[in-house]
Structure formats: structure tokens, C-alpha cells
C-alpha positions as CSV (number, residue, x, y, z in Angstrom):
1,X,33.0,145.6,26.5
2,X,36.8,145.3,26.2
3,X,38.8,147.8,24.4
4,X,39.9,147.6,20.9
5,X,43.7,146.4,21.4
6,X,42.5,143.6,24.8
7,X,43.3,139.8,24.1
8,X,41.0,137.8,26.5
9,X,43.2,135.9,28.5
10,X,46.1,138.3,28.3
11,X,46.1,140.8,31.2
12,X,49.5,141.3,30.8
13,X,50.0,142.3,27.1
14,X,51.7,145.6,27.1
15,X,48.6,146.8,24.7
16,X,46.4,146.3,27.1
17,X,48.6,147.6,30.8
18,X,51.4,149.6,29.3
19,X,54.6,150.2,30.9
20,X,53.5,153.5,32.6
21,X,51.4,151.7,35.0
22,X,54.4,149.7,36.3
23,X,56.0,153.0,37.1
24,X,52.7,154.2,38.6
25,X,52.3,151.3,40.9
26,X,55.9,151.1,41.9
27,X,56.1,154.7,42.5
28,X,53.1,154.4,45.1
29,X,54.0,151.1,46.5
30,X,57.8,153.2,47.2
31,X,55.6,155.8,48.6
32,X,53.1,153.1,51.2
33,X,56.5,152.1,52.3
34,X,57.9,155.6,52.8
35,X,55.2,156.0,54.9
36,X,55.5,152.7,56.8
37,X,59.2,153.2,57.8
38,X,58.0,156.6,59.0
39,X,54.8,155.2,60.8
40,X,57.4,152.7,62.3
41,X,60.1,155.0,63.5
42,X,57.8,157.3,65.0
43,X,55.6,154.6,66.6
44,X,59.8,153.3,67.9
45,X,60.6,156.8,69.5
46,X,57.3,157.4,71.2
47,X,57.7,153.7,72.9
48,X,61.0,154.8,74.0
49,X,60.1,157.6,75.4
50,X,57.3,155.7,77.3
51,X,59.6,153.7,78.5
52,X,62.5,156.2,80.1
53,X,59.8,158.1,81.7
54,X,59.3,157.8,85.2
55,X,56.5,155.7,86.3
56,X,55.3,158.5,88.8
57,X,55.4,161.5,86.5
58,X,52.5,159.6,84.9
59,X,50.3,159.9,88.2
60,X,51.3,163.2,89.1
61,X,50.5,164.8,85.3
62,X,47.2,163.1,85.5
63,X,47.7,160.6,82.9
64,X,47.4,156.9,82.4
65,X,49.8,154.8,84.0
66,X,53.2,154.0,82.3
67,X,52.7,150.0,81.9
68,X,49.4,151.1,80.1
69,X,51.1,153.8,77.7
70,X,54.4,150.9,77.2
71,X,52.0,148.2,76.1
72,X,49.9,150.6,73.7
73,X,52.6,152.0,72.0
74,X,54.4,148.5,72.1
75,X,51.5,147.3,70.0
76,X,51.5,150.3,67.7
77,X,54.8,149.5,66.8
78,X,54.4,145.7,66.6
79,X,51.5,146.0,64.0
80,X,53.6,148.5,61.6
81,X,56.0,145.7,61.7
82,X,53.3,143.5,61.0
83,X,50.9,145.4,58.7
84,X,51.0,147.4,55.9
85,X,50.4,151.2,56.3
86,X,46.8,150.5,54.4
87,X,45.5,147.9,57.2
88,X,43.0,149.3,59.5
89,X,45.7,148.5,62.7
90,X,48.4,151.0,62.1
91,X,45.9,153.6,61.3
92,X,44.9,152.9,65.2
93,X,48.2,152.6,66.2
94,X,49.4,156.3,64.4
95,X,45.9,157.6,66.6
96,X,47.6,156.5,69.9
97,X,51.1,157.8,69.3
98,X,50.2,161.2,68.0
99,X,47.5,160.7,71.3
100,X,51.2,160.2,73.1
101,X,53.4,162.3,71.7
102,X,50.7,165.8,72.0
103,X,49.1,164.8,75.0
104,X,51.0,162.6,77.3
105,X,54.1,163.7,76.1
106,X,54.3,167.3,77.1
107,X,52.3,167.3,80.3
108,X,55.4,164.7,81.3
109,X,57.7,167.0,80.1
110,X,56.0,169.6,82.2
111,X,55.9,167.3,85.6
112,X,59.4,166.4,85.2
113,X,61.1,169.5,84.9
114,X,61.8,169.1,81.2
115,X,65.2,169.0,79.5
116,X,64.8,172.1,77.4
117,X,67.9,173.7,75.1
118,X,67.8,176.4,78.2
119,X,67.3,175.9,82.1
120,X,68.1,179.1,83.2
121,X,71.3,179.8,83.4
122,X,72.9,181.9,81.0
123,X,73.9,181.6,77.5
124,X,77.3,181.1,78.2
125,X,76.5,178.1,81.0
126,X,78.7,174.7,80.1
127,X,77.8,171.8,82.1
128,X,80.0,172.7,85.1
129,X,79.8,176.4,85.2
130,X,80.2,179.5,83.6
131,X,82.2,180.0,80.5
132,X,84.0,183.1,80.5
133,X,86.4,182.7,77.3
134,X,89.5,182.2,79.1
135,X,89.3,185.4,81.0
């Protein structure tokens, strides 16, 4: 049975919704597309990344190959262009980048040589020597 203050026919009387649950349902519909752009720009930078890989690094870190990873990840970030983060898809698409960006990811890195902040030289190494403070 209906509450006291409902007019059949008038789901959108302010007695019966209120204006709290416009703010409620804007406030999580900001916060599904918060979390969409962010599904999106990490699905982006994990296809990128794919893609300036090289395509033997793949084979020698054990992985699969590099047209494989490109059109997974291109598909990941096709469907959160596509979908809304509370379609089935995306949730698939977020498993294979984080899948990526853990696994795959690293154990390139590793292969490669890496391009960490430090390759051995010392603290004071610029990009064509030595730094010695005008000394």
C-alpha cells in the first residue's frame, strides 16, 4: 500500500520523491562517471604502452604476443567509450588492464632494460655526463 502523502499517477510530486533524491542520484551518477573517465584513461595509457613496446620483448619475457595485448586493451578502451562503468564489458575490460599493467607490464620493463629514475650512474649524472657544479 502506498504511503499517506502518494497521488497515483504522480511519481513526480515532490511529496512523494523529494528533492534530496535528486541530489542523491546526481551525486552517484557524477560519481559512475568519475569512475568511467578513470576506467577510460587508464584502459588509454595501458594501450599505449602496448603499443610502444617492442614486439620481441613480449617473446623474450614469456608473455603473449604484442598484436594480442594491442587488440585486448584496444577493446578495453573501446567499450568504456561505449559502455557505462555498470555494464558487464568494462568490468572485463578493467580485469585485462590491471592483468597488463601488474603482469605484463613489469616483466617488459624487466626484459627491456627499464627506464627507471636511476641507471647507475651517479646522482649528479645529466644526460651527457657528469655534473660537477661548474668546478
Amino acid at each position: 500500500m502506498p504511503g499517506p502523502f502518494y497521488r497515483y499517477g504522480d511519481e513526480d510530486s515532490p511529496t512523494v520523491n523529494g528533492w534530496w533524491n535528486g541530489v542523491l542520484i546526481q551525486g552517484f551518477n557524477n560519481l559512475l562517471w568519475l569512475l568511467s573517465l578513470a576506467m577510460l584513461v587508464f584502459a588509454g595509457f595501458a594501450f599505449i604502452d602496448s603499443a610502444i613496446r617492442r614486439g620481441d620483448a613480449y617473446r623474450a619475457a614469456d608473455k603473449q604476443s604484442k598484436p594480442f595485448w594491442l587488440i585486448i586493451l584496444g577493446l578495453a578502451t573501446l567499450v568504456n567509450v561505449l559502455f557505462g562503468v555498470m555494464a558487464f564489458l568494462p568490468i572485463l575490460g578493467l580485469i585485462a588492464t590491471i592483468v597488463y599493467m601488474v603482469d605484463v607490464r613489469p616483466a617488459l620493463k624487466r626484459v627491456s632494460g627499464g627506464k627507471g629514475p636511476r641507471r647507475g650512474g651517479s646522482s649528479s649524472d645529466g644526460p651527457y655526463g657528469p655534473w660537477n657544479g661548474g668546478r
